[in-house]
C-alpha positions as CSV (number, residue, x, y, z in Angstrom):
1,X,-41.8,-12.0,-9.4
2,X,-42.7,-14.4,-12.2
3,X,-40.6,-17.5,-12.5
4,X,-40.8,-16.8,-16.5
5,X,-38.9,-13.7,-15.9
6,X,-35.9,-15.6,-15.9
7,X,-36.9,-18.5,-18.1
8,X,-37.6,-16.1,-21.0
9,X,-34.3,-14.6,-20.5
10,X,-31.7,-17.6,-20.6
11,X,-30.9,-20.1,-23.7
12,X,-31.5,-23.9,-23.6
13,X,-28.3,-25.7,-22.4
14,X,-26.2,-26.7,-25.6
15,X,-24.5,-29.9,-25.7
16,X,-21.5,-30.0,-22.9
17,X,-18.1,-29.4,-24.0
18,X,-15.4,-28.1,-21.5
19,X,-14.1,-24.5,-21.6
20,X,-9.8,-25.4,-21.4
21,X,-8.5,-23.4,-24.1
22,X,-8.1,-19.3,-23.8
23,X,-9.5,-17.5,-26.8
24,X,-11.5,-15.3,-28.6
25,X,-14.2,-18.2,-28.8
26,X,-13.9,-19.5,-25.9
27,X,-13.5,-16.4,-23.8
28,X,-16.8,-16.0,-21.4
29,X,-18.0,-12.6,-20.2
30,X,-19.3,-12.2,-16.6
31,X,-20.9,-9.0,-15.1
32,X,-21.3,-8.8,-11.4
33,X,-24.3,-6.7,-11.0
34,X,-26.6,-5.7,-8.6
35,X,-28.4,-2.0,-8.5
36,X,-28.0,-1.7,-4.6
37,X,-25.0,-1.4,-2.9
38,X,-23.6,-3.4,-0.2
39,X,-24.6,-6.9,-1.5
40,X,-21.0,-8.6,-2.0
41,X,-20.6,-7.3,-5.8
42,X,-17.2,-6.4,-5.2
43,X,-16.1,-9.1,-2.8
44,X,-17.5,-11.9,-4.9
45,X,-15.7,-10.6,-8.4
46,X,-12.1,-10.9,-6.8
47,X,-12.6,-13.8,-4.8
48,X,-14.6,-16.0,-7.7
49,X,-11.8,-14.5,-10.1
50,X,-8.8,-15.4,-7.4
51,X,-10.6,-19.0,-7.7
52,X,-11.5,-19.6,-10.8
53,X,-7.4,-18.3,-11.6
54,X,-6.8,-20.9,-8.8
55,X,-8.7,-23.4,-11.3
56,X,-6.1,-22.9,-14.1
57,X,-8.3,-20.1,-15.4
58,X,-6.8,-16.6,-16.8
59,X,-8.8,-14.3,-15.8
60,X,-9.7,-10.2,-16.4
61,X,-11.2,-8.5,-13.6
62,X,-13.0,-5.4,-14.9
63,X,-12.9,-2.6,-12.3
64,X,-15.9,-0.3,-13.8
65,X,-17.1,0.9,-10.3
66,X,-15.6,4.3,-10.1
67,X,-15.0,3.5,-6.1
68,X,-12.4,1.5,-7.0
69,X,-12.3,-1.2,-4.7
70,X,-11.9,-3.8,-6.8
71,X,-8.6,-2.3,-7.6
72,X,-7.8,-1.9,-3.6
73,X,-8.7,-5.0,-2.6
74,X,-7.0,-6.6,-5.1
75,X,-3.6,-4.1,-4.0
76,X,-3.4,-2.7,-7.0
77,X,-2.0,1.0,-5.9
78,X,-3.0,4.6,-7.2
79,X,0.8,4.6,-8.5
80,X,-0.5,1.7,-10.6
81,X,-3.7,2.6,-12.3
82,X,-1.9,5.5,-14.7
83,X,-3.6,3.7,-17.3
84,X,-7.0,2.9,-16.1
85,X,-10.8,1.8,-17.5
86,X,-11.7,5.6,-17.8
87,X,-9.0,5.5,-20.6
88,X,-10.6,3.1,-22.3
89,X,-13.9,3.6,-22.0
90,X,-14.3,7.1,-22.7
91,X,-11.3,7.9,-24.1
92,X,-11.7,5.2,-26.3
93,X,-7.7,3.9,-25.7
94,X,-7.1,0.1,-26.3
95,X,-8.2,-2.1,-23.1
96,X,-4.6,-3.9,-23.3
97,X,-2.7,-0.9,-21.8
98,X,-4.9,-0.7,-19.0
99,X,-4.6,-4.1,-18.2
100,X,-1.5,-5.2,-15.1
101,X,-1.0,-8.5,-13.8
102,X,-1.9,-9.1,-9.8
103,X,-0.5,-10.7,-7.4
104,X,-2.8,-13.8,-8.1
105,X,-0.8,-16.2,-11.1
106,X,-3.2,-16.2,-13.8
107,X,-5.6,-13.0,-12.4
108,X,-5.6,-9.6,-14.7
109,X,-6.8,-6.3,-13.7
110,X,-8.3,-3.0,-15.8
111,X,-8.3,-0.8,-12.7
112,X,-10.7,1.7,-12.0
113,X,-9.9,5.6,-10.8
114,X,-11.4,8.8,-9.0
115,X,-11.7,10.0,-13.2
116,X,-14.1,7.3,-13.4
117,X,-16.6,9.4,-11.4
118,X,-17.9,11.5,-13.9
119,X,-18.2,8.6,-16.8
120,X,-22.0,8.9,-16.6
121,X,-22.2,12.3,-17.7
122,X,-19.6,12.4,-20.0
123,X,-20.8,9.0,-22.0
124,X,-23.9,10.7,-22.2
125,X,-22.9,12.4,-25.6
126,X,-19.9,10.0,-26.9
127,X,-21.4,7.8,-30.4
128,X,-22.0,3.5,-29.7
129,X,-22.1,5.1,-25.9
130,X,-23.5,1.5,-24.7
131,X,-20.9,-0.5,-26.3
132,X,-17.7,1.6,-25.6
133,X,-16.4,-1.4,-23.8
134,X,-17.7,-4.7,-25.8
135,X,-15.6,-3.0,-28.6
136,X,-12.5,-2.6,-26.4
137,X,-13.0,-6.2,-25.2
138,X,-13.3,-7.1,-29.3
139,X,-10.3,-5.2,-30.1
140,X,-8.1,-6.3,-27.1
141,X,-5.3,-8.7,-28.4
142,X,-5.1,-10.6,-25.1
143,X,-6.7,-13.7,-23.8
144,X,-8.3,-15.1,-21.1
145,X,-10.9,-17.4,-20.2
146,X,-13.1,-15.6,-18.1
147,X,-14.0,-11.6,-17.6
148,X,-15.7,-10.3,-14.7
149,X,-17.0,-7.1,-14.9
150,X,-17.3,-5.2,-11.0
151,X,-20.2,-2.8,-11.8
152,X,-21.3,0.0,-9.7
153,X,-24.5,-0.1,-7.5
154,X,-26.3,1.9,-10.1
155,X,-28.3,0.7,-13.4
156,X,-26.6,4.0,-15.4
157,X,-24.4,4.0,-18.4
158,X,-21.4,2.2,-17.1
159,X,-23.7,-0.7,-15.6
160,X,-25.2,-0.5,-19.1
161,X,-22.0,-0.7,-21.0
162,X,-20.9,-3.4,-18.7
163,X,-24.9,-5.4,-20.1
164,X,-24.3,-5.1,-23.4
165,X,-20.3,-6.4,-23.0
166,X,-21.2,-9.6,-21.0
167,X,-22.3,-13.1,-22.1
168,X,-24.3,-13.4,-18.3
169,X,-25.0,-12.0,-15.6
170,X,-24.2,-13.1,-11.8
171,X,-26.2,-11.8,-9.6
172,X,-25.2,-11.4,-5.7
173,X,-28.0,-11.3,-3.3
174,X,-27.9,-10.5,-0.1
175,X,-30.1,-12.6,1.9
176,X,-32.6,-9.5,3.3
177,X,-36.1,-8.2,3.0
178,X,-36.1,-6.4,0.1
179,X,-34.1,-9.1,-1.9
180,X,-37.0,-10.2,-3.9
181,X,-37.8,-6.7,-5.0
182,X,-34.5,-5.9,-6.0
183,X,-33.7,-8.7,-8.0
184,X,-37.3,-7.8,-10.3
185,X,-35.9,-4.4,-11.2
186,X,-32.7,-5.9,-12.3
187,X,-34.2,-8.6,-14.3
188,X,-36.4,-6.5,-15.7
189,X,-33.1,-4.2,-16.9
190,X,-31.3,-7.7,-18.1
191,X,-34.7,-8.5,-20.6
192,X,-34.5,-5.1,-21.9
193,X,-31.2,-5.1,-22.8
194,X,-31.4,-8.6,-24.3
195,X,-34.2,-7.0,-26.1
196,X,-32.4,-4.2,-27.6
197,X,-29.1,-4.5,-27.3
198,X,-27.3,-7.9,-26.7
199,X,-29.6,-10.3,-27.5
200,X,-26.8,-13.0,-26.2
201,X,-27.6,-12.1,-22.8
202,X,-28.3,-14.4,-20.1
203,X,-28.2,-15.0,-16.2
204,X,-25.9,-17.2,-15.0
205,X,-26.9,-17.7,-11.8
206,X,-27.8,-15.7,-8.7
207,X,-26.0,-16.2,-5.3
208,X,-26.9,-15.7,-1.8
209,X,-24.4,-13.5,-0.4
210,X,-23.5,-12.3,3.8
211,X,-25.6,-15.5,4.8
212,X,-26.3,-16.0,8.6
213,X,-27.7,-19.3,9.4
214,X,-28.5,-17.7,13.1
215,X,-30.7,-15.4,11.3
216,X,-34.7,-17.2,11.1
217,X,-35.2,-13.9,8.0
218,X,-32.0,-14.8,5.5
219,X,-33.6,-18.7,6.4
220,X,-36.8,-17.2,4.4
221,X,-35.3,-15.0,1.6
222,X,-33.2,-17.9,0.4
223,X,-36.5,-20.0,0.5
224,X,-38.1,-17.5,-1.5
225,X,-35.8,-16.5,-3.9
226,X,-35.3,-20.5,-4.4
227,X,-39.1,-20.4,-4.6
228,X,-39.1,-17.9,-7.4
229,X,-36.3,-18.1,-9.3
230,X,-35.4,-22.3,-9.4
231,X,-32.0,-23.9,-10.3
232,X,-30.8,-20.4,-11.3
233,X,-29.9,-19.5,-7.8
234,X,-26.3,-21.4,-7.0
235,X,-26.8,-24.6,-4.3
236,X,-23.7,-22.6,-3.1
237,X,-24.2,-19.6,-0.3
238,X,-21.5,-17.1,0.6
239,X,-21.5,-16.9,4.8
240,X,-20.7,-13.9,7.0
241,X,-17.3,-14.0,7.6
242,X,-15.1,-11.5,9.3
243,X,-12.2,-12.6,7.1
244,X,-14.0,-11.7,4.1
245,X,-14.2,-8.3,5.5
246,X,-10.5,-8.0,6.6
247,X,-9.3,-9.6,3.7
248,X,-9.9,-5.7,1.1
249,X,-8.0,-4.1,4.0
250,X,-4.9,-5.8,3.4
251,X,-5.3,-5.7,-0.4
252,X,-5.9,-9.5,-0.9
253,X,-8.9,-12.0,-1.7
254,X,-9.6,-13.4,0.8
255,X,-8.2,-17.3,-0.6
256,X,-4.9,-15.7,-0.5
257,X,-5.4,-13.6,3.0
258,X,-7.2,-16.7,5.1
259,X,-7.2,-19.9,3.1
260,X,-9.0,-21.9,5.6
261,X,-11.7,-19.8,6.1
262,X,-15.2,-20.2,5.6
263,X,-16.0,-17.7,2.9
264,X,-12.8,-19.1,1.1
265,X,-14.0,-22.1,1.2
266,X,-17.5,-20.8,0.1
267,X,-16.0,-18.8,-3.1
268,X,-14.5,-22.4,-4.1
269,X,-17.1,-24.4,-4.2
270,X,-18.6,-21.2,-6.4
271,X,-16.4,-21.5,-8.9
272,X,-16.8,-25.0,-8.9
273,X,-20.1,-24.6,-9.6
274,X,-19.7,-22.1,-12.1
275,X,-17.4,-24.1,-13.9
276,X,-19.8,-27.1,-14.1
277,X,-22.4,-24.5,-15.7
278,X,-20.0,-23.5,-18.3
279,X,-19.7,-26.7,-19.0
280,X,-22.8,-27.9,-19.1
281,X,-23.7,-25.0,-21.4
282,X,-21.1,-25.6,-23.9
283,X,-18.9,-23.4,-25.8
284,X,-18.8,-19.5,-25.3
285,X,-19.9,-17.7,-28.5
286,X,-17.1,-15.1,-29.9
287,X,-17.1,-11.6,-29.0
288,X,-18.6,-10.1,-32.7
289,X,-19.7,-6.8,-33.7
């Protein structure tokens, strides 16, 4: 991989200004995307989101990963999700129905649902198919600061849709063999898309998910991908932690489920981090058509 692959992609800093008040200017636009499964997408969306609410941030978690575990691990149950993302992004309905409030102060949900599963197809022949949910986003009436978008481990329409809605990307990376080569496809998906069809599109950082530090090969990935790919990849690294993986079993982030725990702790120095990005970056631009 080229270093200028993600140089080319993201904008010179603007001047810092912080990110405090909720609007349709200031509102920022997060997909969590990764083309293979298993790499922490899902884990990562609800636990940043949990923390970045836990920052005085209101925040929109996006289920678009027809699995739904976003929506589980966030116990938000079947009962619940009458009014779901399939609504709105093929039927077209308006995003703010969909939308409940978790248990999390401050955290939103668009659930997902098993009708979700055959989006791909049927988007294939809907008009504006790749933008069906930047408009609902542009039409919604509500407010928040941030909106992370839970992707499914596929680069297919939703994925797409989920592109051309965000301001970045955040990439999770689990620290194995095939990282490196992973992480090239999906950049070279990003640039495209910037190309084509949201020219606003950047990265906003890449982080090192299910770390071992007993492990001599996640050691070396994280060397490499730092090698390769610079400041972009976050200073902070999400651990394995068995409370991370008991947490979605009890329908909780894991900051609510174990506090104390290291991959709490990790997720809030994340969003620490984050926030100092946004900040350093400047204002969001508005969501326009």
């Amino acid at each position: 991989m080229n270093p200028q692959d993600y140089q080319s992609l993201n904008r010179a800093p603007e001047p810092s200004e912080p990110l405090e008040v909720p609007s349709r200017a200031a509102v920022r636009v997060l997909a969590v995307a990764n083309q293979k499964g298993g790499v922490g997408k899902t884990t990562t969306t609800i636990n940043l989101a949990t923390a970045l609410a836990a920052c005085g941030k209101k925040v929109l978690v996006v289920d678009l990963d027809p699995q739904g575990n976003a929506s589980t691990g966030l116990g938000i149950q079947a009962e619940r999700r009458h009014h779901n993302i399939y609504q709105v992004v093929i039927g077209g309905g308006p995003l703010d129905d969909a939308v409940i409030e978790s248990r999390v102060p401050g955290m939103f949900v668009a659930p997902s649902d098993v009708e979700l599963s055959g989006a791909e197809l049927e988007l294939i022949d809907l008009p504006q198919r790749e933008r069906r949910l930047r408009h609902a986003l542009e039409n919604s009436r509500l407010r928040f600061d941030f909106v992370l978008i839970d992707c499914p481990p596929a680069l297919g329409l939703l994925t797409l849709n989920a592109l051309v809605a965000a301001d970045a990307v955040l990439v999770p990376l689990q620290a194995e063999f095939y990282a490196l080569e992973g992480l090239s496809h999906l950049i070279r998906t990003i640039k495209r898309v910037k190309r084509s069809l949201n020219p606003r599109l950047e990265i906003q950082g890449i982080v090192l998910t299910m770390y071992d530090r007993r492990n001599n090969l996640c050691d070396q990935v994280a060397q490499d991908v730092r090698a390769h790919m610079g400041d972009v990849v976050y200073e902070t690294i999400i651990p394995r932690n068995v409370r991370v993986s008991e947490a979605p079993s009890h329908g909780k982030p894991v900051l609510i489920y174990d506090l104390a725990c290291a991959g709490s702790q990790a997720y809030i120095r994340l969003a620490r981090e984050i926030l100092r990005r946004e900040q350093a970056r400047g204002p969001a631009p508005a969501l326009a058509s």
